[in-house]
C-alpha positions in Angstrom: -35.4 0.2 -27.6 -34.2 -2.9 -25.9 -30.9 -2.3 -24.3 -31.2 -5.3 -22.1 -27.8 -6.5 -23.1 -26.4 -4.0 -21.6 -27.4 -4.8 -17.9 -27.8 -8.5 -18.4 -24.7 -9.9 -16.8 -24.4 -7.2 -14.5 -25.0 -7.3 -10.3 -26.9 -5.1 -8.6 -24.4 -2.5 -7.9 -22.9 -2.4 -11.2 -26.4 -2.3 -12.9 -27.3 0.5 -10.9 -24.4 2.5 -11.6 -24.9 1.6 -15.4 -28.1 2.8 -15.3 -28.2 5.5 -12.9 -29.8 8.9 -13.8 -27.7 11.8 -15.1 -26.1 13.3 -12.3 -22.7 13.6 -10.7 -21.7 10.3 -9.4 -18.6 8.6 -7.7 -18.3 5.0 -8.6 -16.0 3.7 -5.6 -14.8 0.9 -7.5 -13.0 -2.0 -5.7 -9.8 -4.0 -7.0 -11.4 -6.9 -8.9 -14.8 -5.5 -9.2 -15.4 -4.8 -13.2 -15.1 -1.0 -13.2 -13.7 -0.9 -17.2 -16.9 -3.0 -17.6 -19.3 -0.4 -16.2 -17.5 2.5 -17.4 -18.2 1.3 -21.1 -21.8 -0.1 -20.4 -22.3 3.8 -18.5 -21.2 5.1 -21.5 -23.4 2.8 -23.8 -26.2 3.3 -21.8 -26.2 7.0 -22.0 -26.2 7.0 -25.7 -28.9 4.7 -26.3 -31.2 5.5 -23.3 -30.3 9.2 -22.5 -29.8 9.7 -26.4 -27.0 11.7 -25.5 -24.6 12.1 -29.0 -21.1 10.5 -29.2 -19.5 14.3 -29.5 -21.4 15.3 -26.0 -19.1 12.7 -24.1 -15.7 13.3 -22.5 -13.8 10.0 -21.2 -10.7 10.6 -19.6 -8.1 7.8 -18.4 -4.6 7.7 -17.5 -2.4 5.5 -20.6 -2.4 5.4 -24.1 -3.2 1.6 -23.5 -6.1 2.1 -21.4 -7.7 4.2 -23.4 -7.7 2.3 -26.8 -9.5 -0.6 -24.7 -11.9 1.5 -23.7 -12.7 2.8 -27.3 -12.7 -0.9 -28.8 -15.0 -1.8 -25.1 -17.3 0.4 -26.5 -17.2 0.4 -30.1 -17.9 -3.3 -29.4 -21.1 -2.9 -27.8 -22.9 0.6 -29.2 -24.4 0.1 -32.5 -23.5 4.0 -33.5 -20.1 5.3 -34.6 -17.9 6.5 -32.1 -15.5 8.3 -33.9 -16.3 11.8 -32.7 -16.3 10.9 -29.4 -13.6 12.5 -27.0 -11.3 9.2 -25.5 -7.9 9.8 -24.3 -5.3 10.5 -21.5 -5.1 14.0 -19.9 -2.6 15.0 -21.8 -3.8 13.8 -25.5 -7.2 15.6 -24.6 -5.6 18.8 -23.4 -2.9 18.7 -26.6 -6.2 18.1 -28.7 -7.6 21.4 -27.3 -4.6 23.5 -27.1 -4.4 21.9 -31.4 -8.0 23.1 -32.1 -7.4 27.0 -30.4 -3.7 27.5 -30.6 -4.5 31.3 -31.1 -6.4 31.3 -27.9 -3.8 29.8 -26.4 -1.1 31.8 -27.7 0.8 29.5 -29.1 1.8 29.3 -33.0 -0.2 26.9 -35.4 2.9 24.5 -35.5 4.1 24.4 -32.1 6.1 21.2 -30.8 5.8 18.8 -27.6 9.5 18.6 -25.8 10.3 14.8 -24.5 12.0 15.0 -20.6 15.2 14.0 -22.1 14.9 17.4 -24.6 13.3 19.6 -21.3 15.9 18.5 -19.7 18.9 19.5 -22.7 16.9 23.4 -22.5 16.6 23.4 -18.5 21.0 23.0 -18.7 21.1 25.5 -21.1 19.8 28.0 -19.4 21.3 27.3 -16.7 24.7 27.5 -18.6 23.0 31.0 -19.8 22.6 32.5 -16.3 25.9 31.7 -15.3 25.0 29.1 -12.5 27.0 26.0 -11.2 25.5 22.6 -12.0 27.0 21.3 -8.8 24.2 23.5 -6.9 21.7 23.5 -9.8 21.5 20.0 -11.4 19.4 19.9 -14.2 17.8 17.0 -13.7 16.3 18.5 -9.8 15.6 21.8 -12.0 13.4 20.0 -14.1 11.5 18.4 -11.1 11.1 21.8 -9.8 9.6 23.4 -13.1 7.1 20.3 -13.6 6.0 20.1 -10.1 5.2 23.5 -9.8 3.0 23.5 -13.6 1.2 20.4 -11.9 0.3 22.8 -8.6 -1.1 25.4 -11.3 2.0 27.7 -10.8 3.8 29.9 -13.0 6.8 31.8 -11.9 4.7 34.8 -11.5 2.5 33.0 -9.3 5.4 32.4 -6.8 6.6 34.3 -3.6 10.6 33.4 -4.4 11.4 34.5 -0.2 14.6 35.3 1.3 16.2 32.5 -0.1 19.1 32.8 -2.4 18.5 29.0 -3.9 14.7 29.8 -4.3 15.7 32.9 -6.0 17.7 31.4 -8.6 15.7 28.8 -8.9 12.9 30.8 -10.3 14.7 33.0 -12.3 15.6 29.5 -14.2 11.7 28.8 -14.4 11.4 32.4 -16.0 13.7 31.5 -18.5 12.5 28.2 -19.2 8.9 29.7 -19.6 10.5 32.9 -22.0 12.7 30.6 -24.1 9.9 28.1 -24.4 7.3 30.4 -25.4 9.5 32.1 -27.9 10.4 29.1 -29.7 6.6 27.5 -29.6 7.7 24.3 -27.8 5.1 22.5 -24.7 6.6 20.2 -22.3 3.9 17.4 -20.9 2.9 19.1 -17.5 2.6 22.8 -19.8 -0.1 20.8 -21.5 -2.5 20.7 -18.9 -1.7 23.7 -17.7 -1.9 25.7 -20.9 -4.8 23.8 -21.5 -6.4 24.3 -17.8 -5.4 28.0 -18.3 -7.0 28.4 -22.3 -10.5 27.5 -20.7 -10.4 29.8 -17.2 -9.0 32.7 -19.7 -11.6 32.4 -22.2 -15.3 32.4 -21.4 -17.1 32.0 -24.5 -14.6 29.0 -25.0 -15.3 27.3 -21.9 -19.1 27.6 -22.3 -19.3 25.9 -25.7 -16.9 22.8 -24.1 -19.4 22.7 -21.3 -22.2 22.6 -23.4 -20.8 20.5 -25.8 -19.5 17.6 -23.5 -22.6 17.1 -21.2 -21.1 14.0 -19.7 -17.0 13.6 -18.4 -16.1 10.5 -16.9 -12.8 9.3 -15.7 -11.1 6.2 -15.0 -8.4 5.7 -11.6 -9.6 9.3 -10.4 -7.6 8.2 -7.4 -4.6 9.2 -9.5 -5.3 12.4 -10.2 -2.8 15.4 -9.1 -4.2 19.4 -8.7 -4.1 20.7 -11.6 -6.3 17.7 -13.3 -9.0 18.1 -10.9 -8.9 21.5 -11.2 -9.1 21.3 -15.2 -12.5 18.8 -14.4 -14.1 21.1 -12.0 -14.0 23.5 -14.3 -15.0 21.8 -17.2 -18.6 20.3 -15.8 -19.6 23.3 -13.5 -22.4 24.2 -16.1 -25.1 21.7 -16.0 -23.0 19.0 -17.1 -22.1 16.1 -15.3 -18.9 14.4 -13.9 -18.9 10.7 -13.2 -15.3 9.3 -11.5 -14.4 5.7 -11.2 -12.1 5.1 -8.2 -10.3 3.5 -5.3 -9.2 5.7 -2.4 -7.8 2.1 -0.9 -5.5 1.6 -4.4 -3.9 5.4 -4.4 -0.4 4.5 -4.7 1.4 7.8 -6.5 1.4 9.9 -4.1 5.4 10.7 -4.4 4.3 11.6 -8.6 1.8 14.6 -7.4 -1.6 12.2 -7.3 -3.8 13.3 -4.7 -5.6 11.0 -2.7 -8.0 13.7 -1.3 -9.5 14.4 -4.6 -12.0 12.0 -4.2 -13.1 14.0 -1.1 -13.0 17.3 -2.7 -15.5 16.1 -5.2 -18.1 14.8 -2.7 -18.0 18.2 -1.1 -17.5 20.4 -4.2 -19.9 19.0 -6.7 -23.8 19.5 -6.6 -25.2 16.2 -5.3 -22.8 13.5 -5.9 -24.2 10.1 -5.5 -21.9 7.3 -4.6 -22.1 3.7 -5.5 -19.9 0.7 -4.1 -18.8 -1.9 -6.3 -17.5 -4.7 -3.6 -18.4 -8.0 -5.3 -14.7 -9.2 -6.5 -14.6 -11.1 -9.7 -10.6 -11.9 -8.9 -9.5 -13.4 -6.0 -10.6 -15.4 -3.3 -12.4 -15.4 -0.2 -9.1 -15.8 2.4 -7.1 -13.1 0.2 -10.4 -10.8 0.2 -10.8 -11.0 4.1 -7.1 -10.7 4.7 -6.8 -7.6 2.4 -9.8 -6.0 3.8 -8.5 -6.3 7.6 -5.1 -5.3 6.4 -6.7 -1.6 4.5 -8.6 -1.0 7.4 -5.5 0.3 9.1 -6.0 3.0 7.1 -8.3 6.4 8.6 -9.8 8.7 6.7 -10.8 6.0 4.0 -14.5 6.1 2.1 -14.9 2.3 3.2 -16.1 -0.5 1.6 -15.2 -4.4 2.1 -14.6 -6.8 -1.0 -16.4 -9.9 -1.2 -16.9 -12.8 -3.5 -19.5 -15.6 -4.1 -16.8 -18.3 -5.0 -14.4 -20.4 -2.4 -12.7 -19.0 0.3 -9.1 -21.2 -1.4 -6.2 -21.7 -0.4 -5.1 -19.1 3.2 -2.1 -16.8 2.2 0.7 -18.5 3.1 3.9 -16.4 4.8 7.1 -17.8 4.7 9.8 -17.0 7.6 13.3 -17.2 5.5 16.4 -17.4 7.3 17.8 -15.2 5.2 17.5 -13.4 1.4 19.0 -16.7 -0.5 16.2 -18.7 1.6 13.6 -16.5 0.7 15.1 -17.0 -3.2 15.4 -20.5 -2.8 11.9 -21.1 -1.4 10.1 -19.1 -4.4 11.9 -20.7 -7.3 11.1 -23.8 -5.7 7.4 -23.2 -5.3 7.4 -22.2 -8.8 8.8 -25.5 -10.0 6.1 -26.9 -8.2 3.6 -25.4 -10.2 5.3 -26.3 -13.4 5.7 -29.5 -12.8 2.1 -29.3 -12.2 1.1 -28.9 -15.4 0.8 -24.7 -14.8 2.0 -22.2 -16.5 5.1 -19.8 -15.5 3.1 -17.3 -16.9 1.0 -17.3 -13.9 3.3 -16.5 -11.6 4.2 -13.0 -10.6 7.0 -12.1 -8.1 6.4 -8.8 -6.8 8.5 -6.2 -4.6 9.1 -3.2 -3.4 12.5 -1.7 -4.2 13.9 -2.7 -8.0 17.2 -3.9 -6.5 15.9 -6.9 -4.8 15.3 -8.3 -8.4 19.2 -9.2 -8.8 18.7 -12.2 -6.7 15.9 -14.2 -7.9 17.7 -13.4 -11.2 20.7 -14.8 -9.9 18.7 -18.0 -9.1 15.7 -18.1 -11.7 18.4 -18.1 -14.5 20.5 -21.0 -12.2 17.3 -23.0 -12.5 16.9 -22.4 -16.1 13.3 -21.1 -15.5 12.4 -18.2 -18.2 11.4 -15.4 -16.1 10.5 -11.3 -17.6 11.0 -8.2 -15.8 7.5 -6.3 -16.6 8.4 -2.4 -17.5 12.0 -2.9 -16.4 15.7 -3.9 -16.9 17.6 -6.8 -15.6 19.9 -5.7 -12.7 23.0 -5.6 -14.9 21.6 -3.6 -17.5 20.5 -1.1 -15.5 22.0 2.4 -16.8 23.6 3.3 -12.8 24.6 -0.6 -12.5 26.3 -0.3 -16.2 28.1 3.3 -14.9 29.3 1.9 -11.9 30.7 -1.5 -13.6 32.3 0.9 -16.6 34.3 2.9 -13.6 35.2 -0.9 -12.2 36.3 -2.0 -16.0 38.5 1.3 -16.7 40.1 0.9 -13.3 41.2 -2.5 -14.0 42.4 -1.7 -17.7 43.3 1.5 -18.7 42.6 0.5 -22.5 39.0 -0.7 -21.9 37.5 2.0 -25.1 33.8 1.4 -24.1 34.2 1.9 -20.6 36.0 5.2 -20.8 33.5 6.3 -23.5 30.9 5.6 -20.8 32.3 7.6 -17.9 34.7 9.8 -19.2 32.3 12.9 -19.1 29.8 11.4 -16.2 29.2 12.8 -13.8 30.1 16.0 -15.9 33.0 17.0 -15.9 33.6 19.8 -18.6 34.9 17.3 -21.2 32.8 18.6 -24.6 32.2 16.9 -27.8 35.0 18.7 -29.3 37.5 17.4 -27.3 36.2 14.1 -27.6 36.0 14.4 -31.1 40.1 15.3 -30.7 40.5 11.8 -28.5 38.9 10.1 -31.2 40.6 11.4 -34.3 43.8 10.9 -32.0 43.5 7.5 -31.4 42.9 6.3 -34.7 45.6 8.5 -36.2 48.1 6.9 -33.9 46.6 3.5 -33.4 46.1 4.5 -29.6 43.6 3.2 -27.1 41.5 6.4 -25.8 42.9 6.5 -22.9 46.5 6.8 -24.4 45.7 9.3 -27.0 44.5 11.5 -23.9 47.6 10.9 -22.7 49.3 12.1 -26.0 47.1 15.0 -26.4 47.5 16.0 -22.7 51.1 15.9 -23.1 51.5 17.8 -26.5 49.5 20.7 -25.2 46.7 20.1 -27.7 44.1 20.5 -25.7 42.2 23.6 -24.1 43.7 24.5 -21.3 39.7 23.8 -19.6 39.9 20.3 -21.5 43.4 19.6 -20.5 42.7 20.2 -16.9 39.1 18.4 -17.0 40.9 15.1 -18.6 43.5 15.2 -16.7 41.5 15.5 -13.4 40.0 12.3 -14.5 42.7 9.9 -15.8 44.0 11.0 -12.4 41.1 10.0 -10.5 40.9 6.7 -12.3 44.6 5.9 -11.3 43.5 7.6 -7.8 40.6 5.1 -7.4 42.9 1.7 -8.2 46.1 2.8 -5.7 43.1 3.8 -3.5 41.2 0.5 -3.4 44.2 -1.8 -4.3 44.3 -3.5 -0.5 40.7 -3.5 0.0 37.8 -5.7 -0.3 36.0 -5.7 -3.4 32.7 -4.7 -2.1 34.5 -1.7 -0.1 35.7 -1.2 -3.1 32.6 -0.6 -5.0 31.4 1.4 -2.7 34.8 4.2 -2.3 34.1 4.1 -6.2 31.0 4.7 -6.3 30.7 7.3 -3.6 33.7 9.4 -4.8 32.8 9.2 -8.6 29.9 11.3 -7.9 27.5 8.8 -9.4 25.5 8.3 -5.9 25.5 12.2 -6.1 24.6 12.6 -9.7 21.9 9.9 -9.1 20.3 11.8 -6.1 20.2 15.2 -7.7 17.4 13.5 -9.7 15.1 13.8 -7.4 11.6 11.3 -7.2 11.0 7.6 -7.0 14.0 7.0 -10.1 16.4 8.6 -8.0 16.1 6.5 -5.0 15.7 3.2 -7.1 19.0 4.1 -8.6 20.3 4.5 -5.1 19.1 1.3 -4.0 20.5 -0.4 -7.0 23.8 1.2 -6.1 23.6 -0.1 -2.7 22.6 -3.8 -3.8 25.2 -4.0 -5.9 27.5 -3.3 -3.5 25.5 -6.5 -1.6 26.4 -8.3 -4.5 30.3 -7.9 -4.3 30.1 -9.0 -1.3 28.1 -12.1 -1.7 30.6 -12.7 -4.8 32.4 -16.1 -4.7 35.2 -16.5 -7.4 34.3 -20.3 -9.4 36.1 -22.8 -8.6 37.5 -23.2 -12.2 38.5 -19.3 -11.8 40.4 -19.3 -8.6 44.1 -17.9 -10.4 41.8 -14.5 -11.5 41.7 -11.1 -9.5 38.8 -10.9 -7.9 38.0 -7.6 -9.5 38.3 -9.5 -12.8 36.5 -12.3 -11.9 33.8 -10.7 -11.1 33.6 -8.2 -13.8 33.6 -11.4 -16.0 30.8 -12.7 -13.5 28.8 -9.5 -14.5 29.3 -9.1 -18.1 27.9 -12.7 -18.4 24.9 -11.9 -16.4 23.9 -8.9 -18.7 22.8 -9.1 -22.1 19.2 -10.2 -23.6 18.5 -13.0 -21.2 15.0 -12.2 -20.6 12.2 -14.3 -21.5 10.7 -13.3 -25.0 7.7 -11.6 -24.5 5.6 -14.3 -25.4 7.7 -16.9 -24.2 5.9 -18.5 -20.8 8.2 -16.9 -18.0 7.9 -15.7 -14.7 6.5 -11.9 -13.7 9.0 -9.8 -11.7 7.7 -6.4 -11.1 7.9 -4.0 -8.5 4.0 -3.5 -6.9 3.7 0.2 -8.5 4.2 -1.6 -11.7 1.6 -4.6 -11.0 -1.3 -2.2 -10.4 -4.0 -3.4 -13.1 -2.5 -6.8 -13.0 -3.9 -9.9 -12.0 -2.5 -13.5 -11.5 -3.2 -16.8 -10.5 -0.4 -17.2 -8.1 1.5 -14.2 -6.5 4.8 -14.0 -4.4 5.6 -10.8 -2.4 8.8 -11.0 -1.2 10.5 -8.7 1.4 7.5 -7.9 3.7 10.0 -6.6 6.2 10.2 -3.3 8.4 12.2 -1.5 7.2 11.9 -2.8 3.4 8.5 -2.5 3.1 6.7 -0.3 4.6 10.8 1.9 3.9 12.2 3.4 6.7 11.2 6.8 5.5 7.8 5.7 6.5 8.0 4.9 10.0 7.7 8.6 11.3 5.5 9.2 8.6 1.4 8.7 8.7 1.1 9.8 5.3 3.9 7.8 4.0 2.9 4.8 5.9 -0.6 5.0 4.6 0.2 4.7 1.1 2.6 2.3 2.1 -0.1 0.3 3.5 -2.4 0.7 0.2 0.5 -0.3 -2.0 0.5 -3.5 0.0 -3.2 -4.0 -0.9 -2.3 -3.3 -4.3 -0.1 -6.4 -3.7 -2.5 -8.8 -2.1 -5.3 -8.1 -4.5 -3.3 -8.9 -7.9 -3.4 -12.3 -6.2 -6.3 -14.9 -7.6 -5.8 -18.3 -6.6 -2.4 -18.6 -4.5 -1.1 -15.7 -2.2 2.7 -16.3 -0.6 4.1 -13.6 1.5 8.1 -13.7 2.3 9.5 -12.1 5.3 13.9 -13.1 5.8 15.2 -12.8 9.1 18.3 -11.3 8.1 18.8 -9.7 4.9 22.7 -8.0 3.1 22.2 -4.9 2.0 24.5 -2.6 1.0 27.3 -5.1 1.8 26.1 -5.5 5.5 23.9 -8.4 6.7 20.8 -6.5 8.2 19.1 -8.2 10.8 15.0 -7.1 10.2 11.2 -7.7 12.1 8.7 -8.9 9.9 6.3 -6.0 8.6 3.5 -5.1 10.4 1.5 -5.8 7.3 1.6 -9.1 8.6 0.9 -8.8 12.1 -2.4 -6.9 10.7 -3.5 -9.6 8.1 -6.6 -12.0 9.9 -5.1 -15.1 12.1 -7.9 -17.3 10.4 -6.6 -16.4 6.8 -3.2 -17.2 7.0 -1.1 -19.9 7.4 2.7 -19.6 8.6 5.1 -22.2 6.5 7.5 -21.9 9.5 7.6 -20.1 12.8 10.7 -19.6 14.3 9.6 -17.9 17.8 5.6 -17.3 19.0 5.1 -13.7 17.6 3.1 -11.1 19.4 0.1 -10.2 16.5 -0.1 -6.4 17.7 3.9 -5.7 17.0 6.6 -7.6 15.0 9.9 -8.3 16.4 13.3 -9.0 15.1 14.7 -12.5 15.2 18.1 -13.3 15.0 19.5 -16.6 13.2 19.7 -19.5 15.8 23.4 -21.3 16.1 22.2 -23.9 18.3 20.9 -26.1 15.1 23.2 -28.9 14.8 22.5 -30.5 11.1 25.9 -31.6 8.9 27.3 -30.1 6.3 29.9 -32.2 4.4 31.2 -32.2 8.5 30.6 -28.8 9.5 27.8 -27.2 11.9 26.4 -23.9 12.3 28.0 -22.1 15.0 30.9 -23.5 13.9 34.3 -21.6 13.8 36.5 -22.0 10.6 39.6 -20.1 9.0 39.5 -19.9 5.5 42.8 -19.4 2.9 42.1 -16.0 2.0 39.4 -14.7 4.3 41.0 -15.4 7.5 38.3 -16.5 10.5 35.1 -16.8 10.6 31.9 -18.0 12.1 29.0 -20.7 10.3 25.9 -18.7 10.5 23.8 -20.2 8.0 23.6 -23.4 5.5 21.3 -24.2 2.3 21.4 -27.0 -0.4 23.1 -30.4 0.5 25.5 -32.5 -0.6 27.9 -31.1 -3.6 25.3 -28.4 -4.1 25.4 -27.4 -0.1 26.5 -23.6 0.7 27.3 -22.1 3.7 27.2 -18.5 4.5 30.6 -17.4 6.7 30.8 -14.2 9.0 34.4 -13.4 8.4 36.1 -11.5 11.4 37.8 -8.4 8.3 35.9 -8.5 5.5 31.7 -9.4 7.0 29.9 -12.2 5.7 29.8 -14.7 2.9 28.2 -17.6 0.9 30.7 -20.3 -0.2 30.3 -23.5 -1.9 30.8 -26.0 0.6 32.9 -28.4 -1.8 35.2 -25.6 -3.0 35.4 -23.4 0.3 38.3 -25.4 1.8 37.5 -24.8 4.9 39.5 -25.9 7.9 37.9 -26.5 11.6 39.4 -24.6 14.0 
């Protein structure tokens, strides 16, 4: 049988991996390098050379998406019918098991998958049922608990509870969680792979016939695999049957979501003679991001090694920009993308990438200024996000007691013992009477027609609300976004989440306080409240103003989200200490590694044209921060990059902070950095920074009471002093 075509087109290393004999085999796959390509050739090449049947092999991969190309990969290239072979995530392969032997598994022939959001609805009930305090048992940090522990392999009987009276309670909620699930046939998504882990160790005739039956498992991004998954593996191919993972060590970048790095070890030790091949020859990028990423990920210890290379040009060196501040670094990247427009490219191209989700707001602030279509891949624009929408809703009521939507938003979060039925009574109420909700609450609190509970909850919070606007009535609008959003409980709420969505709702919280305090009423608005100007300012910004999907926009994505991505020309913007790698990491080798992968992630999505953005000072969380460039970039290759502008001679073994210099003397419309001004409203302050010119000049103002800002130079009305 000539199954040429399915080597021809293939190097060295990938043909050998293709055609290797069967055995247990890693497949250290590098970013760039073809691995989907010699997964679905491996698998091709087992059925027409090995003769090994389409129900005798297992693939595994992590997304529904991923695994539907590799089924049409290889349906595209194998003559036979694939229909009975085995392709899907973990969990639709374990659901498809625990389907087929639900008795075995003791669970009832109809029994249901639970969403997070419904998990989450049963984990508050119960803890309604044992009588315990959401203030010390959120839900939401509950339902972290439960899943991380069914990742680990653990159920409640597994666990020593201590001394503790926290731990305590919270495994008496796992108990009940596991009773009340099991008694009304329901599976969350980690229970899947346990049950399904646990059906196959409990059951030994059931196991053999799986390992017999699936002579080959082979699974994609085995770099993202937790404990419990490579435990569910192990045991699957210890028979005479053979694993084959495709991975990177270099690209494990989910650490904080329970992957395990380490796996890939554990198999080289664990399985009977694993033999490893490297696939270094990069089909992506070029030769000066190659080098540089190489030299960067060799920072790392304990890695398997490898070094990615290409036969084509070594292109353009990565270029890295030294803002002067976060509106430089904006205003340097939207120009370079007009650029390439006006070029003849396509936006399309283009990906911005970063590390936190809050530092989208400005270059969506400036990419919409421009008028250049951008899309935020698997996210929301700033103002739409769910904690920026809470936060603005509490801003809204505060400033009009009659605002409906904004007290339907809030009124009961973070919870505050207001139920559905004595919403349902505010509602009635306020239609009945022609009231706004806020003043049928008023009417019902007054008319005693309310639960004494529900009376005192709403009243608690129209109090609050009035609270909050006496409160914050003299202050600063970006103070007073941040009293509101501290003493609402949102910031709390937010962090009893728990995870990497709990501290990118932080963040956004924080940036948006930055970005009350970058606000500048229009010109044309000037007679407006600031508080209302700006909540006009916001409500404009949200809304469906993304690109349509297959509209040609700009990419803005966080790095975790750009993993699998590729394009022509990348931006990776706020490659500062502190912002990336996060502070968290400094004291922390394991951290920082991952840190430092996630950063390879970055360069490597890069093909043609590499730009790395460092600011020299930076507002967040309404204060301007003053930051080193990352040490990412002191470890990147002097021959591979090129520095747009260098503000000081920089030591390559350690970064250091540099501060704005005053001494630059250029005109703006007559005024100077350094310069001391008074301004109507804002009282004195110092220039410490200018962009633009002419009528479209700003100048960013360190005011002596309420910090820094950006005003338009035309409008500001300065005065010398």
């Amino acid at each position: 049988m000539d199954v040429s075509y399915l080597l021809d087109g293939l190097n060295d290393h990938q043909r050998a991996a293709v055609s290797a004999p069967e055995q247990n085999m890693l497949v250290l796959a590098g970013a760039g390098s073809g691995k989907t390509r010699v997964l679905t050739h491996r698998i091709a090449y087992l059925m027409q050379v090995n003769h090994i049947p389409t129900y005798g092999i297992l693939a595994v991969t992590f997304t529904n998406k991923a695994a539907k190309e590799m089924r049409g990969r290889i349906a595209d290239i194998c003559p036979q019918q694939i229909g009975s072979m085995w392709i899907g995530t973990f969990h639709g392969i374990a659901h498809r098991l625990l389907r087929l032997h639900h008795q075995e598994a003791n669970l009832p022939e109809q029994f249901q998958i639970i969403d997070s959001d419904d998990q989450q609805k049963m984990v508050k009930r119960i803890i309604k049922s044992l009588g315990l305090d959401e203030k010390y048992y959120p839900p939401k940090e509950l339902q972290w608990y439960i899943n991380d522990k069914k990742d680990e392999g653990l159920r409640s009987k597994h666990i020593d509870p201590g001394f503790g009276v926290q731990d305590k309670q919270r495994l008496q909620v796992y108990q009940a969680y596991e009773a009340a699930c099991q008694l009304a046939g329901l599976v969350d998504f980690a229970e899947l792979l346990l049950r399904a882990h646990e059906l196959l160790l409990n059951n030994a005739a059931l196991l053999l016939h799986y390992q017999q039956r699936f002579q080959h498992v082979l699974v994609d991004e085995f770099q993202d695999t937790n404990k419990l998954q490579y435990a569910w593996l192990v045991l699957l191919t210890d028979n005479k049957n053979y694993l084959t993972i495709v991975g990177d060590d270099d690209q494990s970048i989910y650490g904080w979501r329970g992957a395990d790095v380490e796996n890939i070890q554990r198999f080289l030790k664990e399985k009977e003679s694993p033999v490893t091949i490297r696939l270094e020859q990069n089909y992506r990028s070029t030769g000066n991001i190659l080098k540089a990423s190489n030299k960067l990920i060799q920072n790392n210890s304990d890695r398997l090694g490898k070094e990615l290379w290409t036969d084509g040009e070594d292109g353009e060196p990565i270029s890295i920009y030294s803002a002067f501040n976060d509106y430089d670094e904006v205003r340097y990247v939207t120009s370079q993308l007009q650029t390439w427009k006006n070029a003849g490219n396509k936006l399309s191209e283009c990906a911005i990438l970063y590390r936190s989700n809050a530092q989208s707001r400005l270059f969506e602030e400036q990419l919409m200024a421009q008028q250049i279509p951008y899309h935020i891949y698997g996210g929301q624009r700033f103002f739409d996000r769910l904690e920026i929408k809470d936060s603005i809703a509490y801003l809204r009521l505060m400033n009009n007691h009659q605002d409906d939507a904004a007290f339907e938003r809030i009124v009961n979060k973070p919870k505050r013992k207001i139920g559905n039925t004595s919403l349902d009574k505010i509602r009635i109420c306020a239609r009945e009477q022609g009231y706004t909700l806020w003043q049928a609450s008023q009417y019902l609190i007054e008319n005693n027609q309310l639960s004494p509970a529900a009376k005192s909850s709403l009243s608690g919070f129209l109090a609050l609300i009035n609270r909050f606007k006496n409160e914050t009535s003299e202050l600063p609008l970006f103070q007073m976004v941040d009293h509101i959003t501290q003493h609402s409980g949102l910031v709390a709420m937010f962090e009893a989440e728990k995870g990497e969505k709990s501290r990118s709702r932080i963040e956004n919280l924080q940036e948006l306080v930055s970005a009350t305090k970058a606000f500048v009423i229009p010109e044309e608005e000037q007679e407006m409240e600031e508080l209302t100007a700006f909540l006009a300012y916001a409500a404009l910004e949200s809304g469906d103003n993304q690109a349509d999907e297959f509209e040609d926009a700009v990419q803005l994505m966080t790095m975790h989200a750009a993993k699998g991505l590729e394009f022509p020309q990348v931006f990776i913007v706020g490659v500062e200490e502190g912002m990336f790698p996060g502070q968290q990491s400094a004291t922390d080798e394991t951290r920082m590694a991952e840190e430092r992968r996630l950063c390879y992630v970055g360069l490597t999505r890069a093909m043609i044209k590499l730009t790395l953005c460092h600011a020299e000072s930076r507002r967040l969380y309404g204060q301007e921060k003053f930051h080193a460039p990352s040490r990412f970039i002191s470890e990147l290759p002097e021959e591979n990059v090129d520095y747009i502008r260098i503000q000081a001679k920089v030591r390559r073994s350690e970064p250091v902070i540099r501060k704005p210099k005053l001494a630059i003397t250029q005109d703006v419309q007559g005024f100077k950095l350094g310069q001391q001004v008074m301004h109507a409203k804002f009282g004195e302050g110092t220039i410490t920074a200018q962009e633009g010119s002419g009528e479209n000049s700003r100048l960013q103002v360190h005011f002596m009471d309420v910090g820094s800002k950006w005003l338009m130079t035309t409008y500001a009305r300065l005065e010398a002093i």
